[in-house]
N, CA, C and O atoms as CSV, one atom per row, in Angstrom:
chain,resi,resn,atom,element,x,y,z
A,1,UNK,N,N,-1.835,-6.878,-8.398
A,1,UNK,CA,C,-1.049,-6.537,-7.228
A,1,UNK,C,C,-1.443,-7.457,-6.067
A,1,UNK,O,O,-2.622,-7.796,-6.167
A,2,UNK,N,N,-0.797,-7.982,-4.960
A,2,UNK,CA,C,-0.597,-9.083,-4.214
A,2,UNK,C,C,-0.654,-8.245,-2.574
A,2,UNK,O,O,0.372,-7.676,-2.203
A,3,UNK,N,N,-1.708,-8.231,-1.813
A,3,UNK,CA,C,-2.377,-7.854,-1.255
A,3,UNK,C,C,-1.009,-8.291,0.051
A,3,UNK,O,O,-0.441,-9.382,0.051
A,4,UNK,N,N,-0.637,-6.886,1.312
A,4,UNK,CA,C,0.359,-7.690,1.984
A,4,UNK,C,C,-0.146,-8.600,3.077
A,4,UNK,O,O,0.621,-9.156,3.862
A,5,UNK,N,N,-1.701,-8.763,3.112
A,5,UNK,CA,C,-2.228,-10.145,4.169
A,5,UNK,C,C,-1.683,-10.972,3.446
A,5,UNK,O,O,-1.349,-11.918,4.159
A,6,UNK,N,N,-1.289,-11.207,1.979
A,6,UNK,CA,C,-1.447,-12.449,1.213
A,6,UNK,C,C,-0.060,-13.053,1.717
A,6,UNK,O,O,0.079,-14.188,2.172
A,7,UNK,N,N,0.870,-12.168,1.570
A,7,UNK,CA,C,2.537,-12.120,1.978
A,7,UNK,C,C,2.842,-12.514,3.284
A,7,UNK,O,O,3.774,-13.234,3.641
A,8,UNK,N,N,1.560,-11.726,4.299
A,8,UNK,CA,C,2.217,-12.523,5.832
A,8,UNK,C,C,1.293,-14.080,6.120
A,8,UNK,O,O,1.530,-14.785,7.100
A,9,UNK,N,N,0.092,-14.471,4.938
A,9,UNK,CA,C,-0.257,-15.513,4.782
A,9,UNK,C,C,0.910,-16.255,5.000
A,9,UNK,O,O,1.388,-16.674,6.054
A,10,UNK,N,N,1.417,-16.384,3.479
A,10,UNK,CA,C,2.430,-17.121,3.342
A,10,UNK,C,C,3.648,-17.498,4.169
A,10,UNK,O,O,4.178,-18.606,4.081
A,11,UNK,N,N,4.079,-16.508,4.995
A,11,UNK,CA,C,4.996,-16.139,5.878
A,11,UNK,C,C,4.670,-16.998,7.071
A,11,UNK,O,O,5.546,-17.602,7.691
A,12,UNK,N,N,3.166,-17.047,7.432
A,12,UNK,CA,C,2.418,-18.080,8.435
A,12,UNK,C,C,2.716,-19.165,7.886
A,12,UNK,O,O,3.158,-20.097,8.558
A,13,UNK,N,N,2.569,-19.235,6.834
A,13,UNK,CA,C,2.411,-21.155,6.452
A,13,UNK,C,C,3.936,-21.615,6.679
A,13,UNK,O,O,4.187,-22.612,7.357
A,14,UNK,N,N,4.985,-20.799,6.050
A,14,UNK,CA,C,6.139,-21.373,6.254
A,14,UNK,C,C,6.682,-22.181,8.048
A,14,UNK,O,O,7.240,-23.235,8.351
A,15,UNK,N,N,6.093,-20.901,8.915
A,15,UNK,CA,C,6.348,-21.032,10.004
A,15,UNK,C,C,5.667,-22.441,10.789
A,15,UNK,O,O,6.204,-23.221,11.575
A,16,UNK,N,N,4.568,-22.424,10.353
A,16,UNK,CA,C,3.250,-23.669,10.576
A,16,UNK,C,C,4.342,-24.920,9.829
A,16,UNK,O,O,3.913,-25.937,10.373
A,17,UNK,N,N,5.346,-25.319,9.018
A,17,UNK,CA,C,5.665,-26.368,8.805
A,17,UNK,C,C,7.056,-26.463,8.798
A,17,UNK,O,O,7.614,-27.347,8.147
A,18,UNK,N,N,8.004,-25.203,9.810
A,18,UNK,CA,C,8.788,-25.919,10.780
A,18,UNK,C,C,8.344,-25.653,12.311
A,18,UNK,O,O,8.239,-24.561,12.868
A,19,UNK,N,N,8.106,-26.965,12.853
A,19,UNK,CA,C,7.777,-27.324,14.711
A,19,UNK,C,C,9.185,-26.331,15.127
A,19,UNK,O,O,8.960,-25.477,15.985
A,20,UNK,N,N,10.149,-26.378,14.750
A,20,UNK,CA,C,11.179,-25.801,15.482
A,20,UNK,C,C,11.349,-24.729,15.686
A,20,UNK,O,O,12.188,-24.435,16.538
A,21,UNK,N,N,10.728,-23.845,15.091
A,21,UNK,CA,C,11.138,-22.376,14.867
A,21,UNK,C,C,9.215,-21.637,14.784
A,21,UNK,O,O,8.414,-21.805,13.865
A,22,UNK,N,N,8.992,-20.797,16.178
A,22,UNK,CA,C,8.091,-20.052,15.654
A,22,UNK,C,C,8.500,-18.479,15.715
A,22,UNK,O,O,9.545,-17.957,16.103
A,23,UNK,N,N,6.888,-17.708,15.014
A,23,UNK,CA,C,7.003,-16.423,15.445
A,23,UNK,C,C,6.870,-15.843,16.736
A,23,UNK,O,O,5.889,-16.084,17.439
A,24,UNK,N,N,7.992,-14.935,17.168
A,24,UNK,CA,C,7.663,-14.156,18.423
A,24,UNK,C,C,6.575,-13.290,18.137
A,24,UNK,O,O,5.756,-13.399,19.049
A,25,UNK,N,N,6.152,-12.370,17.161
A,25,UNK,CA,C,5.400,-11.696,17.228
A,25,UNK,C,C,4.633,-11.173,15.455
A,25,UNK,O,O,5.064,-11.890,14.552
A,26,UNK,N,N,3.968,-10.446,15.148
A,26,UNK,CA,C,3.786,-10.885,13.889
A,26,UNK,C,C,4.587,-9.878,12.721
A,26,UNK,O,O,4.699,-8.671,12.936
A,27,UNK,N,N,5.087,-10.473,11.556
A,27,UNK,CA,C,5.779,-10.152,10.954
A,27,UNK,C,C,5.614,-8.892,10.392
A,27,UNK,O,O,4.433,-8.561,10.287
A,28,UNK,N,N,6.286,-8.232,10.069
A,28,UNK,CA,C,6.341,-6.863,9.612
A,28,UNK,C,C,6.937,-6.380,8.220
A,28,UNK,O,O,8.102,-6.708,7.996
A,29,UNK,N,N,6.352,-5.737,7.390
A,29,UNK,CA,C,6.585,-6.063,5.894
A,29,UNK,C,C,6.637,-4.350,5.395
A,29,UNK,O,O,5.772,-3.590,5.832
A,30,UNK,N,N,7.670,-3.862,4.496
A,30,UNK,CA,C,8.053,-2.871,3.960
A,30,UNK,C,C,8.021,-2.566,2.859
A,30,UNK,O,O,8.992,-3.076,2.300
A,31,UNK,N,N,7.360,-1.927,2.100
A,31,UNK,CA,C,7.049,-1.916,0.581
A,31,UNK,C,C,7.339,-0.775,0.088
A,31,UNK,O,O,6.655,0.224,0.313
A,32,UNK,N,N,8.732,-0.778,-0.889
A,32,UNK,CA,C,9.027,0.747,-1.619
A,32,UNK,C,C,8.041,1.109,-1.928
A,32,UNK,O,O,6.990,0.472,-2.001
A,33,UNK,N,N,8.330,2.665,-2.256
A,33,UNK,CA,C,7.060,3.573,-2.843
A,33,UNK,C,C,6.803,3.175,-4.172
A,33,UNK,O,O,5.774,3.488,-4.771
A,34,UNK,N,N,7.748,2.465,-4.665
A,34,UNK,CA,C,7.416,2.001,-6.473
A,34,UNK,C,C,6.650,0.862,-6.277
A,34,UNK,O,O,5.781,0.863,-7.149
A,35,UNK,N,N,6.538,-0.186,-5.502
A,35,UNK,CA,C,6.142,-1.200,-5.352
A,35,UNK,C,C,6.521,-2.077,-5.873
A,35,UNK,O,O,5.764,-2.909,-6.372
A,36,UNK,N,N,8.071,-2.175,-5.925
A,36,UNK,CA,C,8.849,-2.884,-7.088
A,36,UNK,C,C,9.904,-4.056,-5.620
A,36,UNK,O,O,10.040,-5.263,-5.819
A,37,UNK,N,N,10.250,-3.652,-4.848
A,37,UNK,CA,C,10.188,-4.579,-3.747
A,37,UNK,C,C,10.259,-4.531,-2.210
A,37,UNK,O,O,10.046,-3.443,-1.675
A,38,UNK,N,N,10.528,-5.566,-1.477
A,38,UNK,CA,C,9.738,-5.266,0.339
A,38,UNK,C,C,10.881,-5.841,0.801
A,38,UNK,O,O,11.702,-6.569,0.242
A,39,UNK,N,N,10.804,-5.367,2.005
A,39,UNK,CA,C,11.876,-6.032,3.049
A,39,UNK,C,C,11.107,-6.501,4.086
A,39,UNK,O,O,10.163,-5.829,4.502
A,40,UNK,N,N,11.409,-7.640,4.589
A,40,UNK,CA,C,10.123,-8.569,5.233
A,40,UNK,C,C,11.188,-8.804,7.192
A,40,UNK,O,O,12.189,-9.522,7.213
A,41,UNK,N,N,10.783,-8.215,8.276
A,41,UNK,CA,C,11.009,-7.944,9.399
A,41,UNK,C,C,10.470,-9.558,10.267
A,41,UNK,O,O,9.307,-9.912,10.461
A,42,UNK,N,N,11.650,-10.246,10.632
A,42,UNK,CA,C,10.781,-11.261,11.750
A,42,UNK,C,C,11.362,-11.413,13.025
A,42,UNK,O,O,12.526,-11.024,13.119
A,43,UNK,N,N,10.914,-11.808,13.863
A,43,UNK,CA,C,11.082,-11.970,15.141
A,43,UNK,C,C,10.284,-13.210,15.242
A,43,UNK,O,O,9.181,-13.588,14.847
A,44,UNK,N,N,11.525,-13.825,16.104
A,44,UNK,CA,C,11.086,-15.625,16.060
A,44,UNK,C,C,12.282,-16.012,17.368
A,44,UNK,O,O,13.256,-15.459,17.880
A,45,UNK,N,N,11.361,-17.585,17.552
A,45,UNK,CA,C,11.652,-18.222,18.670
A,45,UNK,C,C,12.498,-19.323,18.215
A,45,UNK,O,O,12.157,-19.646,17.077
A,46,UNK,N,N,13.458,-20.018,18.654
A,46,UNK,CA,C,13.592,-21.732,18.188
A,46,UNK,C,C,13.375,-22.336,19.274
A,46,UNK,O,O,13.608,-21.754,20.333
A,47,UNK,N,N,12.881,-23.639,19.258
A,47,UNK,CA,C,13.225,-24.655,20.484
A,47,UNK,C,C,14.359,-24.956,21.169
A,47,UNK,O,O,15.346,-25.241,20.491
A,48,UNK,N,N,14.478,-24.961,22.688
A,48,UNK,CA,C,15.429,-25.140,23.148
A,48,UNK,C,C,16.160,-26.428,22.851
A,48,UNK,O,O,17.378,-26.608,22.841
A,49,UNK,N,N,15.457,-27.050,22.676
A,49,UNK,CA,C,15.847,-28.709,22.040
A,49,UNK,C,C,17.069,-28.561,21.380
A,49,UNK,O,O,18.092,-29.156,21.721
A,50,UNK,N,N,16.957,-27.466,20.062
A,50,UNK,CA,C,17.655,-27.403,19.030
A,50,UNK,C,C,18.289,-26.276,18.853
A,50,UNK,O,O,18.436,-25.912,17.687
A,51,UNK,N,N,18.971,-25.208,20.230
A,51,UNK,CA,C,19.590,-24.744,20.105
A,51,UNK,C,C,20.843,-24.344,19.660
A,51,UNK,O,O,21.195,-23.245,19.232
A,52,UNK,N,N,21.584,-25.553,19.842
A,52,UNK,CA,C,23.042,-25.558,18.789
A,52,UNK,C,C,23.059,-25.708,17.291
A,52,UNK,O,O,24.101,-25.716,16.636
A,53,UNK,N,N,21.494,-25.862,16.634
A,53,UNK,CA,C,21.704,-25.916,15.692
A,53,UNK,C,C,20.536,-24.792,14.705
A,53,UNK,O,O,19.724,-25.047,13.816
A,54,UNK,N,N,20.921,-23.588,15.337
A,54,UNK,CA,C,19.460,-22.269,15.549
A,54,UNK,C,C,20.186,-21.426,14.204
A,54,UNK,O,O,19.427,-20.619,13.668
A,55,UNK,N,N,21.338,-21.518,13.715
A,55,UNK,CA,C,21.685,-20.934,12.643
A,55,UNK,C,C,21.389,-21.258,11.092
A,55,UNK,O,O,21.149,-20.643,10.053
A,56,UNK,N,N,21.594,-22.966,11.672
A,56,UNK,CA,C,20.587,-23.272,9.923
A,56,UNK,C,C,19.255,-23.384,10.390
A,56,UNK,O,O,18.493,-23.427,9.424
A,57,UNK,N,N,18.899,-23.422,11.038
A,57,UNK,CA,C,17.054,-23.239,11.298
A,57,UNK,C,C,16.754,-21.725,10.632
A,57,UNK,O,O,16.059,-21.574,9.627
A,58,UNK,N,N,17.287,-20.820,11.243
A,58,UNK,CA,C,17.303,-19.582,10.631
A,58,UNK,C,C,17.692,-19.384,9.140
A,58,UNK,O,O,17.383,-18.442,8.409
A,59,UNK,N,N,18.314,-20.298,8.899
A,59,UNK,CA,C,19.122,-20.036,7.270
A,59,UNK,C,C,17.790,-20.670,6.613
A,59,UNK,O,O,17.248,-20.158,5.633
A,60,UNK,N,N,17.169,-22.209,7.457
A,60,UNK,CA,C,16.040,-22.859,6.365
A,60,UNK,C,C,15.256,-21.549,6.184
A,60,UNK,O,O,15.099,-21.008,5.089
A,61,UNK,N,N,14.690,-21.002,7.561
A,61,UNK,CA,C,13.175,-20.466,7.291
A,61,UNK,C,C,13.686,-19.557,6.464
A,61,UNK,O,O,13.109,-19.527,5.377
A,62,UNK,N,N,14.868,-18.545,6.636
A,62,UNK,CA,C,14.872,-17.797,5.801
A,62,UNK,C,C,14.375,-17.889,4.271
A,62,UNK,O,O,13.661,-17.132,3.614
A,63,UNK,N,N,15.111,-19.267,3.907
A,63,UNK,CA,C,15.016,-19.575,2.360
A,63,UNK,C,C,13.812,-19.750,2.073
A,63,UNK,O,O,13.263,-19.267,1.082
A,64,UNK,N,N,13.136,-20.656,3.148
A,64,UNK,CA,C,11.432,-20.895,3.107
A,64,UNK,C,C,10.760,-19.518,2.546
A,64,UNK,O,O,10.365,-19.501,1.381
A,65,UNK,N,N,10.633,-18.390,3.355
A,65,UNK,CA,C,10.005,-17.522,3.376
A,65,UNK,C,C,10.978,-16.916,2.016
A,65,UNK,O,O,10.073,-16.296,1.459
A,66,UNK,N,N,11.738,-16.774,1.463
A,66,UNK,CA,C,11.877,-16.159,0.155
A,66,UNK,C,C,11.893,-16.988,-0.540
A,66,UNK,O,O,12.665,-16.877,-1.492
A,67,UNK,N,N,11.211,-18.011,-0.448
A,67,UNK,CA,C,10.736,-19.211,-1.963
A,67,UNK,C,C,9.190,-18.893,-1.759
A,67,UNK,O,O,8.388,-18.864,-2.693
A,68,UNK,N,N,8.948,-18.718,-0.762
A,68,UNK,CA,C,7.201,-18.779,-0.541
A,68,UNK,C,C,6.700,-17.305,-1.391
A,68,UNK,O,O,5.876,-17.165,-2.295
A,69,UNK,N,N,7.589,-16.283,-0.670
A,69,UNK,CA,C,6.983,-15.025,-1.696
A,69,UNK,C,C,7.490,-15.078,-2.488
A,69,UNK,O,O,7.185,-14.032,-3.061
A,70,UNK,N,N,8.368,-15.732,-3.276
A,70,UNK,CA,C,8.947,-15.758,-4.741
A,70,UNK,C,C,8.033,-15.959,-5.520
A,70,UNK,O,O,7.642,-15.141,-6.353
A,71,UNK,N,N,7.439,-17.433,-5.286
A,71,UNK,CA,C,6.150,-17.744,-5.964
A,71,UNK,C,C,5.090,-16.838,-5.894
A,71,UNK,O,O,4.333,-16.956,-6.857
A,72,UNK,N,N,4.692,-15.769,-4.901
A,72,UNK,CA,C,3.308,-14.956,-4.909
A,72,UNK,C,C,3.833,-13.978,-5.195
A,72,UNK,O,O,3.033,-13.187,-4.696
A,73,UNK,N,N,5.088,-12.981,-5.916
A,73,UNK,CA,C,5.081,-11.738,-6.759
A,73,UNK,C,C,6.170,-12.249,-7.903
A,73,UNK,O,O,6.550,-11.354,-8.658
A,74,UNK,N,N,6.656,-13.413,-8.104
A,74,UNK,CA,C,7.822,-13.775,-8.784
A,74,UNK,C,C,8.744,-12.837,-8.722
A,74,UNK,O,O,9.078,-12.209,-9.727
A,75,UNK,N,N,9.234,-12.640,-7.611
A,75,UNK,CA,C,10.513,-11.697,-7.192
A,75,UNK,C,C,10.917,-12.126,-5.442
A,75,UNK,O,O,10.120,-12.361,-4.534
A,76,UNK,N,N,12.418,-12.118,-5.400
A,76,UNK,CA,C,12.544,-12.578,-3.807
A,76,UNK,C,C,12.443,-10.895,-3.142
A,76,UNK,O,O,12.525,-9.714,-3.480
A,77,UNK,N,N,12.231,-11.685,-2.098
A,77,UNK,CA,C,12.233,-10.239,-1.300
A,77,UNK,C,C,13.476,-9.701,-0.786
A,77,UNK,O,O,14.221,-10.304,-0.012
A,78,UNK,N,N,13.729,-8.166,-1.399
A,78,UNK,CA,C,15.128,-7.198,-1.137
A,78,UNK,C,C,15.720,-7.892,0.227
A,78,UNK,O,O,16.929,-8.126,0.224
A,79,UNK,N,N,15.182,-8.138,1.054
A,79,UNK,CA,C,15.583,-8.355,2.674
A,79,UNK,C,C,14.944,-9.205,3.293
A,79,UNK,O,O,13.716,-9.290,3.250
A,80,UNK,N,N,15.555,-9.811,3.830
A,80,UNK,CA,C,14.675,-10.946,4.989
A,80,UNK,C,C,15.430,-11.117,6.322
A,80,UNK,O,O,16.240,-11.994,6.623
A,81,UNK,N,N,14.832,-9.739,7.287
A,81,UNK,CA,C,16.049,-9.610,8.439
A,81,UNK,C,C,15.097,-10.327,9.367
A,81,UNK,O,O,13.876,-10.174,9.355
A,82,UNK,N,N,16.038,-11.436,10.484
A,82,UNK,CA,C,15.665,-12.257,11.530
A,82,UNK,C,C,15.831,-11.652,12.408
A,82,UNK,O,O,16.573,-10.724,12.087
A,83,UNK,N,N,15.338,-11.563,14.303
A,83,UNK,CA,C,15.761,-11.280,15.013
A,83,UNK,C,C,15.423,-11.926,16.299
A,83,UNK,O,O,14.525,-11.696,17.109
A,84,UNK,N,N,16.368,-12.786,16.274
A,84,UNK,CA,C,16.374,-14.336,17.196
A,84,UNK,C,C,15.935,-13.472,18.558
A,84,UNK,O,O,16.710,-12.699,19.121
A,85,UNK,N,N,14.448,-13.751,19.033
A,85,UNK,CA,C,13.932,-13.080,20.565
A,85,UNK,C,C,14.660,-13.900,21.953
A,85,UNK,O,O,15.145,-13.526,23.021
A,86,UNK,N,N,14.430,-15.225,21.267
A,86,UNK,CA,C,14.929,-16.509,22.561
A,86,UNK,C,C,14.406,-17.823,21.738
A,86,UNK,O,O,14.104,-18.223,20.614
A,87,UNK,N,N,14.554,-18.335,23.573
A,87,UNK,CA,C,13.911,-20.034,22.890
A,87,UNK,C,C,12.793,-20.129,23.887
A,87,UNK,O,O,12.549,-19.296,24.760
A,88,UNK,N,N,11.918,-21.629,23.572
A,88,UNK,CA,C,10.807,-21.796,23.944
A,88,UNK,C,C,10.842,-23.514,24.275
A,88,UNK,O,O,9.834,-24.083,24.695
């Protein structure tokens, strides 16, 4: 079983290798009672730089972060809800 520091590990690293997009605050992670799958909660910033283009930034990390825990339970995660705070 895959410990959920290990999950918002990963969730850090994604964020650490796009400059454009960080976390507002730290991620928040939901795990059925079966432990069969999670819905993963973020709140994030983009750069103002790259505001007109904040929808595929959101679409990358998204994919980022359900390839990253794909690999650490070999299953994507049920949900991966964003919730754009601002820019920075």
């Amino acid at each position: 079983m895959v410990r959920e520091s290990a999950i918002k590990d990963v969730i850090k690293s994604c964020f650490l290798q796009d400059k454009r997009v960080k976390l507002s605050s730290s991620s928040r992670i939901m795990i059925d009672e079966k432990h069969q799958n999670l819905n993963i909660f973020l709140d994030i910033k983009v750069k103002k730089t790259v505001e007109q283009d904040s929808m595929s930034i959101i679409r990358n990390i998204v994919a980022s972060v359900e390839e990253a825990v794909k690999k650490l339970i070999d299953k994507k995660p049920k949900n991966v809800q964003v919730a754009l705070i601002g820019f920075y």
